[in-house]
N, C-alpha and C positions, 0 to 999 in steps of 0.2 A: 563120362567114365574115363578115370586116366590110367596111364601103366604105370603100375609102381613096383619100384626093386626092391626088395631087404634082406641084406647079405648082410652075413655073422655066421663066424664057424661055428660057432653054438649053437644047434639044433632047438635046442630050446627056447633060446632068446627069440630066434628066428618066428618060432611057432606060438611067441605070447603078442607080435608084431601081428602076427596075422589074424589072430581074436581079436584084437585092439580095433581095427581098420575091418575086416572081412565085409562086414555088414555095411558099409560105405560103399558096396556094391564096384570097387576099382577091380582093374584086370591085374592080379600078382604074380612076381616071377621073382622065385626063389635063388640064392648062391650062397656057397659055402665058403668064399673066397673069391681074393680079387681077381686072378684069372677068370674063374667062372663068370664073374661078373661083368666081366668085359668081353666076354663071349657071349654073354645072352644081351650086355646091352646092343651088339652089333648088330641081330638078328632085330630085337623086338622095343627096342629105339625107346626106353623108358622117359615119363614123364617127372618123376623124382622119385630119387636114392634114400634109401633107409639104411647107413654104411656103418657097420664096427670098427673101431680105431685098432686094435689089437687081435690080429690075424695074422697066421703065418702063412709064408711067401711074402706075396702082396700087402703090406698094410692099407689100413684107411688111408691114409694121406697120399699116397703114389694113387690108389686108385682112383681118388677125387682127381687127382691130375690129368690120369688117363681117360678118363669118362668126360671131365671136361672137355678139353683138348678134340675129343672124337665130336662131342656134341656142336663144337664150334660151327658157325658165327650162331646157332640155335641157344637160348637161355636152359639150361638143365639144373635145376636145384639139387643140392645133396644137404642133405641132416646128417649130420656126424652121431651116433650116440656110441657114447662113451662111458667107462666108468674113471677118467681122468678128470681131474677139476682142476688140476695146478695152471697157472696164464700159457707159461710155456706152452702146455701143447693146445691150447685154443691157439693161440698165434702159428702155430704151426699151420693147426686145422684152415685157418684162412688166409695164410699162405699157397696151401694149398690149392683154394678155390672153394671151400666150404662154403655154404650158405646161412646154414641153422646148426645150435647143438642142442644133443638132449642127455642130459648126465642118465645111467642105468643107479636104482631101478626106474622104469620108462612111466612118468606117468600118463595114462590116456588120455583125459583131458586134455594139456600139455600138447602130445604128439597130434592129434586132430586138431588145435587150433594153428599148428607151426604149419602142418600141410596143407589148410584150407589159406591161410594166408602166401605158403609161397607156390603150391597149383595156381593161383587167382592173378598172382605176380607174372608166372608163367606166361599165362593165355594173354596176358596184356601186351608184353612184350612179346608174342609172337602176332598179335594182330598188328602191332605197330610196326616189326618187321616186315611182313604183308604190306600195308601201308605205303611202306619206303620203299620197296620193291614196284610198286606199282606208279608210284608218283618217279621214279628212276626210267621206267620204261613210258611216261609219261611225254617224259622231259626227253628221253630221246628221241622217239616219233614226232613232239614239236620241232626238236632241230631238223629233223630227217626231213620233213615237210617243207621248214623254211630254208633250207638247201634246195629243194626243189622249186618254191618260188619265188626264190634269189634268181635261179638258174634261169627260171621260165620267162624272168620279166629284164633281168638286163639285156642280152640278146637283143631282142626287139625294141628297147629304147634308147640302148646301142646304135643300131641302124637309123632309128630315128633321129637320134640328137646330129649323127655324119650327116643327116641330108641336111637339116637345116642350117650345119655349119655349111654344106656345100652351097645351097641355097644363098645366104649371107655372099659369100665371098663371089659367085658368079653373078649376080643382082645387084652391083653396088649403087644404081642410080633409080632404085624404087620409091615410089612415094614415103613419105614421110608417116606417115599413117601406118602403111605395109612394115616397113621399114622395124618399125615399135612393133607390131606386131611380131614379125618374129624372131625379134631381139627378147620379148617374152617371151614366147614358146622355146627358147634356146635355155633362157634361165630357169622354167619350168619344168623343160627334161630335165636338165643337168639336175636340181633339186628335188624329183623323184629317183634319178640313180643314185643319189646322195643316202635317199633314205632306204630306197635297194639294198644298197650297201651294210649299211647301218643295221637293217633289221636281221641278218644272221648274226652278227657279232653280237646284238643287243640281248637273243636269246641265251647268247652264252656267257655275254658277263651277268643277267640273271642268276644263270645256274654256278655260277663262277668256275666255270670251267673253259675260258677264253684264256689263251696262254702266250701274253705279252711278247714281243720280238723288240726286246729293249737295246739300246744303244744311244750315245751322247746323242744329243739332239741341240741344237742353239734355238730354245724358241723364240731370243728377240729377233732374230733371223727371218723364222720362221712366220712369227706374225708383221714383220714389214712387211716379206714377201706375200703375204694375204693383202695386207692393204694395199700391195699394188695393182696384183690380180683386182681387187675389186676400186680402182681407181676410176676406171670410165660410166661405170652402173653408178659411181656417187656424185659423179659432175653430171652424170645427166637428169640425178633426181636434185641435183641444187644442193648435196650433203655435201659439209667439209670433212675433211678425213685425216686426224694429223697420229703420227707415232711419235711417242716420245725416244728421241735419240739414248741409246742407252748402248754399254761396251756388253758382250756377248753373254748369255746367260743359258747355261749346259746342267742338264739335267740327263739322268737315266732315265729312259722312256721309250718308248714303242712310236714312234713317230706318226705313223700313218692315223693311228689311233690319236695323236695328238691335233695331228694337222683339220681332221674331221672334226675333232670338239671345238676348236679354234675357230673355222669354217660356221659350225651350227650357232656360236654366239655372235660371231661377226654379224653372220644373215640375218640373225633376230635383232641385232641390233638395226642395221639398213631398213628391214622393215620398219620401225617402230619408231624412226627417228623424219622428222616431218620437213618437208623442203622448207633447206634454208639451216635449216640446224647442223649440231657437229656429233661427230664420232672420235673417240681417244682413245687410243692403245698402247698401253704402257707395259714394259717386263723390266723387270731388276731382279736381280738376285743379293745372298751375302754369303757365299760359298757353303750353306748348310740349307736355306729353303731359296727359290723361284717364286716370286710376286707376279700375277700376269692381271690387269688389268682392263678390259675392255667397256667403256661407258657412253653414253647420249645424251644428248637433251629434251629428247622425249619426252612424254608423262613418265613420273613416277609410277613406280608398281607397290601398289597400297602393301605395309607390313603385315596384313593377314595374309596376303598371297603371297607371299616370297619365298614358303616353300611351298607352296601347291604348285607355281610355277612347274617344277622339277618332278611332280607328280606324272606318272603316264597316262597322256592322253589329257592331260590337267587344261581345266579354263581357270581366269583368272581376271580380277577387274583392274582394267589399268583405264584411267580417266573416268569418261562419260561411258565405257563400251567397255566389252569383253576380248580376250585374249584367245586363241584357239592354237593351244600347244602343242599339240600331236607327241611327237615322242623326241625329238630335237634337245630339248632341256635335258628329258630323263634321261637319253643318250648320255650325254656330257655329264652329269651328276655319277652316271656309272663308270663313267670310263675315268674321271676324276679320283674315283674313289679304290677303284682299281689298280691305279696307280698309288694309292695309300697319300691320298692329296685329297683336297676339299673345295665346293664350289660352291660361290656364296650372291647374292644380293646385296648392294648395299646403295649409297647414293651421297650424295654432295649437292653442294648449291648449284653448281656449274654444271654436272650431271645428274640429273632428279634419276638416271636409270645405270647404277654401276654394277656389272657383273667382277666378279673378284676369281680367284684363282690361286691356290696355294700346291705347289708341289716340290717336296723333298727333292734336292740335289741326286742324292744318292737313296 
């Protein structure tokens, strides 16, 4: 059962509205006028308006305004019936906000199918508001949560990665064995804080409501200074490591957010690149986009998988074996995109595995 209005100064018109519809079993509330009608709609919250265009004081069109506007962000239909036919004041009427019109005299039929189609419209878009409402409160409790075990898990991996830097640096004549040992477990924390990290922001360029702290940035800069950082983990796995020399290339961007996507294709490149092989990292710019380059001599990653790669959580076949991607790609594909830039797959002779990189200057 829904609530329905039918206002018109005419007493009569009012009461052939309510023969028409009564036996439809709705709950009706009458007015003589738009004031009235915006006093009873405040009380008794109608489901759709059955409005008279030509009323004094208030006319139709101010009242559809005002009943809108009250009913807001809620869908409230109004039917205009009128005995005006000229464009004009239809234009007017949805201007207004009108939904439906019904010229007078009102035919029944007519008026029962305009109401069962825009009640039906109603309830759709108020479960869908329902819907949004709930998948919003959804999505905050997942952030709320993964603030919480951002929180709960750097701390303690925190303290962890200090000892075993402490460890490293007060032990320097351990076996060789020991030694590798916890030069792994060093690089093993360090890339769960990595992903620590990663998984609050990841939640929120999801919802796209991660909110960039941009500023110039030199990523050729920025990606030497990574290849040097990772200079001693590539001599010690037999990888060569080269940057292509290039003059500085400055982009708006969020840096931090940069330096991590930068990081997450580096590392997956170092994985996947087998002693003895090379690593190439190249940036150029032409003062309108940013080219960044990172590629291996790795296996190729078969063209069916080159965007599952970027999938989360995605596997993927590269050679003889499988890939296990976790969220490192999807990372970077978001943060990529985020920035209104694009991450891609591609490969060469000399590289069977090239990751690409496009991002607007400005």
């Amino acid at each position: 059962m829904a609530r329905i209005m039918i206002v018109d100064d005419d007493r009569r018109n009012r009461e052939l509205l309510v023969v028409f519809i009564e036996h439809l079993g709705h709950e009706l509330h009458l007015a003589d006028g738009g004031e009235r009608a915006l006093a009873i709609a405040n009380v008794h919250r109608p489901d759709l308006v059955l409005l008279d265009v030509m009323m004094p004081g208030i006319d139709g069109y101010e009242t559809t305004r005002r009943l809108k506007a009250a009913a807001a962000p809620e869908f409230l239909p109004v039917i205009l019936v009128t005995a005006l036919h000229d464009r004009e004041s239809r234009m007017k009427g949805l201007s207004a906000g009108a939904d439906e019109f019904l010229t007078k005299p009102v035919d029944r039929h007519e008026l029962m199918l305009r109401m069962t189609n825009l009640l039906a419209m109603r309830e759709k878009t108020m479960a869908l508001a329902q819907s949004n409402a709930q998948l919003i409160e959804l999505q905050t409790f997942r952030e709320e949560m993964s603030t919480l075990i951002v929180h709960d898990l750097k701390n303690p991996l925190a303290v962890v990665l200090m000892n075993l830097e402490y460890l490293a640096e007060s032990l320097p004549n351990l076996p060789e064995e020991v030694a590798g040992a916890l030069q792994d477990s060093r690089g093993a924390t360090k890339r769960v804080l990595r992903l620590v990290a990663n998984l609050l922001d990841l939640v929120r360029l999801e919802a796209g409501r991660l909110e960039l702290a941009l500023e110039p940035v030199d990523v050729s800069a920025m990606l030497a200074e990574l290849v040097a950082q990772r200079a001693t983990l590539a001599r010690s796995r037999r990888i060569a490591v080269a940057v292509t020399p290039a003059a500085p290339v400055t982009v708006m961007a969020d840096p931090d957010m940069i330096a991590r996507m930068f990081e997450n294709v580096f590392d997956n490149a170092m994985r996947h690149t087998p002693a003895g092989g090379r690593i190439e990292a190249t940036a150029t710019g032409d003062g309108t986009t940013a080219e960044i380059s990172i590629g291996n001599s790795g296996p190729a990653i078969p063209l069916v998988s080159r965007e599952k790669i970027f999938e989360k959580y995605g596997q993927a076949g590269k050679g003889t074996g499988r890939m296990n991607l976790g969220l490192g790609l999807y990372f970077c594909r978001m943060v990529a995109e985020a920035h209104r830039g694009r991450l891609w797959v591609d490969e060469t002779v000399e590289l069977p595995t090239l990751f690409r990189l496009s991002l607007p200057v400005r």
